[in-house]
C-alpha positions as CSV (number, residue, x, y, z in Angstrom):
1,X,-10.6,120.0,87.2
2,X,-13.4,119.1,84.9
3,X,-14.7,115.8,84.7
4,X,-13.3,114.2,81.6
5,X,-9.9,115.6,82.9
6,X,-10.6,113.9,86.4
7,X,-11.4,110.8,84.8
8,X,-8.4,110.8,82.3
9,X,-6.6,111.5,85.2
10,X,-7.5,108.1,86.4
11,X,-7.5,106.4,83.6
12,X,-3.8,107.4,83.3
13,X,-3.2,106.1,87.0
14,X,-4.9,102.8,86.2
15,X,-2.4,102.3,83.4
16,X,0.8,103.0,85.7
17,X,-0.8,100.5,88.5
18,X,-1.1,97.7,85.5
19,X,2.7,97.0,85.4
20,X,3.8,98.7,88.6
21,X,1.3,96.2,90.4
22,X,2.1,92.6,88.4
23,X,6.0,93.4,89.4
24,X,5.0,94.1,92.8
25,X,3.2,90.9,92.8
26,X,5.9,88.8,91.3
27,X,8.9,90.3,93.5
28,X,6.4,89.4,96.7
29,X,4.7,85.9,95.3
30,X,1.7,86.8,97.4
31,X,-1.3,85.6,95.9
32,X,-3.6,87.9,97.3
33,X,-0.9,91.0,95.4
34,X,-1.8,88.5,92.3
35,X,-4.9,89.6,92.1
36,X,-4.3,93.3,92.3
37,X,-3.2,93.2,88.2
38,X,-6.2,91.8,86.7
39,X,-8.4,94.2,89.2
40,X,-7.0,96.9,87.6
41,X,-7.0,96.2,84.3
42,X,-11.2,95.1,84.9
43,X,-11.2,98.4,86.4
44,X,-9.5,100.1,83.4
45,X,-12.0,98.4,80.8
46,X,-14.5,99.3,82.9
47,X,-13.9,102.5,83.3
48,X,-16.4,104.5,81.1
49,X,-19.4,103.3,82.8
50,X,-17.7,102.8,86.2
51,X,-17.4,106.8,86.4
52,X,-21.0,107.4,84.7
53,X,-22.4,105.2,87.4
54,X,-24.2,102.4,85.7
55,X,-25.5,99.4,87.4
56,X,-24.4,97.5,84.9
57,X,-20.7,97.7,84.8
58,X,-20.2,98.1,88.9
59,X,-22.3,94.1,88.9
60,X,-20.2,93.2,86.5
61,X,-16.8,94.7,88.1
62,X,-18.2,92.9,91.4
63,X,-18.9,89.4,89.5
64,X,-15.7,89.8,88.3
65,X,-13.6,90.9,91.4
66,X,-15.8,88.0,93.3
67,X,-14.6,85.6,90.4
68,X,-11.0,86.2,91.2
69,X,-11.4,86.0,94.6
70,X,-12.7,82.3,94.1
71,X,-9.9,81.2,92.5
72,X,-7.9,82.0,95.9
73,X,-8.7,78.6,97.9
74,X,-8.0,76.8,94.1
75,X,-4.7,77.9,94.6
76,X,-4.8,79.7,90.9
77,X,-4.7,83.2,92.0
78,X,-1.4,84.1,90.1
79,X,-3.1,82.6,87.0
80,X,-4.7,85.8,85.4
81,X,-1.7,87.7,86.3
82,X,0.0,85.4,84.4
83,X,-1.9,84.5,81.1
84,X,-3.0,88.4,80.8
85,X,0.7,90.4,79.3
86,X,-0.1,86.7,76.1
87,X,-3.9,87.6,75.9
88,X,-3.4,91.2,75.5
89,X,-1.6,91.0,72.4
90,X,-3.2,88.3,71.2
91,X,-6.5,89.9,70.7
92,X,-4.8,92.7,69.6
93,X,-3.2,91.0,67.0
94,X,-6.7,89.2,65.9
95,X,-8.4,93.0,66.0
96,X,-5.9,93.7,63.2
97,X,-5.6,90.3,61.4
98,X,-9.2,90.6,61.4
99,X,-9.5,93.9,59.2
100,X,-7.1,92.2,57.1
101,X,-9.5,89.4,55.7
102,X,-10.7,90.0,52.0
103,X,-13.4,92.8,51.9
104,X,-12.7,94.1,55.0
105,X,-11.4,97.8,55.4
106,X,-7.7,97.4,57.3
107,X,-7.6,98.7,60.9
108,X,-4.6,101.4,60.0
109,X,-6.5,102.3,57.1
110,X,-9.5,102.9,58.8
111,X,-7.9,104.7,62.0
112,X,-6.5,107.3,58.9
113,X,-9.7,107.5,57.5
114,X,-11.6,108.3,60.9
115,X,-8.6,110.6,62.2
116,X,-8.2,112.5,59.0
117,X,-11.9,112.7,58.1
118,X,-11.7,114.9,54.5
119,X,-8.0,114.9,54.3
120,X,-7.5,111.5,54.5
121,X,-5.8,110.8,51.1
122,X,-7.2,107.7,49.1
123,X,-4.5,107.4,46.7
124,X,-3.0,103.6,46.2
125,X,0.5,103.8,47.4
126,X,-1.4,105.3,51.2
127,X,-3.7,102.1,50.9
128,X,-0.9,99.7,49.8
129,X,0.5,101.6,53.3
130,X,-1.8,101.0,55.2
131,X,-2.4,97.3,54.9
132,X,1.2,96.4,54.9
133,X,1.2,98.8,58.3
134,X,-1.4,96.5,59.8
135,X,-0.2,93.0,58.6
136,X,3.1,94.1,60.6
137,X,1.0,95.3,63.7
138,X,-0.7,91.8,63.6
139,X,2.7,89.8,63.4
140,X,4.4,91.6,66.2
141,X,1.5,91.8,68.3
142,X,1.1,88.1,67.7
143,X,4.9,87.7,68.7
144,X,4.9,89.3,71.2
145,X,2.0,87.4,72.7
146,X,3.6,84.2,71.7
147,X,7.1,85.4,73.4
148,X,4.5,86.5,76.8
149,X,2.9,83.0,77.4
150,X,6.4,80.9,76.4
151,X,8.3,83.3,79.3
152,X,4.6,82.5,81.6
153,X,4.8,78.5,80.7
154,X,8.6,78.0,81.7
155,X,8.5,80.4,84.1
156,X,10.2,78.9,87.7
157,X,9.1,79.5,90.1
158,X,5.0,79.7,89.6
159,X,4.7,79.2,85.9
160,X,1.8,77.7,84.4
161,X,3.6,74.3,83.9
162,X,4.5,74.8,87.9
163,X,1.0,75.6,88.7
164,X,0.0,72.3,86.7
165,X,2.9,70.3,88.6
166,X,4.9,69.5,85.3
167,X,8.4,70.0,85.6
168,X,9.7,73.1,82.9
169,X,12.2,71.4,80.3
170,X,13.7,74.3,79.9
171,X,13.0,76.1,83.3
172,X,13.4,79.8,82.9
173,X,13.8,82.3,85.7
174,X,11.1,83.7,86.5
175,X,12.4,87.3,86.7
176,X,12.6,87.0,82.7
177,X,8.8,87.0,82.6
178,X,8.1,90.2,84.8
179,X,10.9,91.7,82.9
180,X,9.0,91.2,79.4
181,X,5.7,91.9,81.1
182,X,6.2,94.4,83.0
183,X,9.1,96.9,80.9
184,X,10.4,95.5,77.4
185,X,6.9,94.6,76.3
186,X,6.7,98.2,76.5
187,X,9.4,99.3,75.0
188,X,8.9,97.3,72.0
189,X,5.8,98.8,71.4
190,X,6.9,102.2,72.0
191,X,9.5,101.9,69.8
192,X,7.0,100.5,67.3
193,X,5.2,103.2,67.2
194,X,7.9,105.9,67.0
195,X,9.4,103.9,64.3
196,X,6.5,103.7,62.0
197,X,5.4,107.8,62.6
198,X,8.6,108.3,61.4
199,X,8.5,106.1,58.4
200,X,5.1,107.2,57.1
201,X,6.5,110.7,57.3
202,X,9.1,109.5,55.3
203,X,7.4,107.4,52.6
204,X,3.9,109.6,53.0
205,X,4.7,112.7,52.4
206,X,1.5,113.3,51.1
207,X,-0.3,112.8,54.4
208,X,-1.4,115.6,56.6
209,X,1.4,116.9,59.3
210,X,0.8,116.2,62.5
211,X,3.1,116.0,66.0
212,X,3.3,112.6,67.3
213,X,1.6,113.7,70.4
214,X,-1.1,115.1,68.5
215,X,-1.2,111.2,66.6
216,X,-1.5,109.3,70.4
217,X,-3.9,111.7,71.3
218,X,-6.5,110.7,67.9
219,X,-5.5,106.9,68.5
220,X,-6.5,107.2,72.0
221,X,-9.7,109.7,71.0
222,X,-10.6,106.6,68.2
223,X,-10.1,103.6,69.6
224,X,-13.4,102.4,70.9
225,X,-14.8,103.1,67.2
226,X,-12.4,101.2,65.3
227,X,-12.7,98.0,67.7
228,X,-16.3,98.3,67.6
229,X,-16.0,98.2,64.1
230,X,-13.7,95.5,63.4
């Protein structure tokens, strides 16, 4: 196994820990488990120069590990776990209502344009696309977020109205929240994104033919260019 393989190989396992972890820590409600979700997704971010071995990011995966670890005798541990599946999607959702502002190139625009290189098309109706595409990326993203920290607010027990000692008005098991989190969170967005490769092949037929795996694979290969150039 080569190296990029090895290290897509964990990549890909730091992704399965992300929700396989937070419901492990929720079904226990051990703080120390709490802290096992964040680490991951630190490690996940951090990945690139984690493998390549730079001083850098392995002081600043230790500042941040130590950082968690601090909030242990606060009695906050659970707290990244639980503001993390709203933040997510909430800087998502700015990284494409972002692109949106006037003069700006939008972000499903600019992932066609980066992906298709030559045969991207630049005809209106594609544009027209591509910006309604990513104003309906930043609403559900932003939704989604919204629906995340409500679920982490009301959440009983351990939500952040519990952890602040104000009694939920409309206490909500807290089973509900690890259940978005964890599994319809991502099923929405799966289904998001099936959903709209099969509608641009529908009203696009101009656009180059490509298998959905072979889309993933580019947004994945692209990624890290269009949020560096948001």
């Amino acid at each position: 196994m080569n190296a990029a393989r090895a290290r897509a190989v964990v990549a890909g396992a730091l992704i399965l820990a992300w929700p396989l972890s937070t419901h492990w820590a929720t079904v226990n409600a051990d703080p120390y488990l709490a802290l096992l979700p964040p680490l991951v997704l630190i490690s996940l971010l951090l990945l690139p120069g984690l493998w390549r071995g730079h001083r850098r990011s392995w002081l600043l995966w230790l500042a941040l590990a130590l950082g968690l670890l601090a909030l242990l005798p606060l009695g906050l541990a659970t707290l990244p776990m639980e503001l993390l599946p709203a933040l997510l999607p909430a800087l998502a959702a700015a990284l494409f209502g972002a692109s949106l502002r006037c003069g700006r190139e939008p972000l499903v625009a600019r992932f066609v344009r980066l992906s298709e290189g030559d045969a991207a098309p630049t005809d209106a109706v594609t544009a027209r696309y591509a910006r309604a595409v990513t104003v309906a990326w930043a609403l559900l993203l932003a939704a989604m977020a919204t629906i995340a920290l409500l679920l982490a607010t009301l959440a009983v027990p351990g939500g952040l109205l519990a952890m602040a000692g104000v009694a939920a008005p409309w206490p909500l098991p807290r089973a509900w929240w690890s259940l978005w989190s964890n599994a319809i969170a991502y099923a929405v967005l799966g289904i998001a994104f099936v959903l709209e490769y099969a509608l641009r092949r529908r009203l696009l037929p101009q656009t180059p033919r490509r298998g959905f795996v072979a889309f993933a694979r580019a947004l994945a290969t692209h990624w890290p260019e269009l949020k560096r150039r948001a």
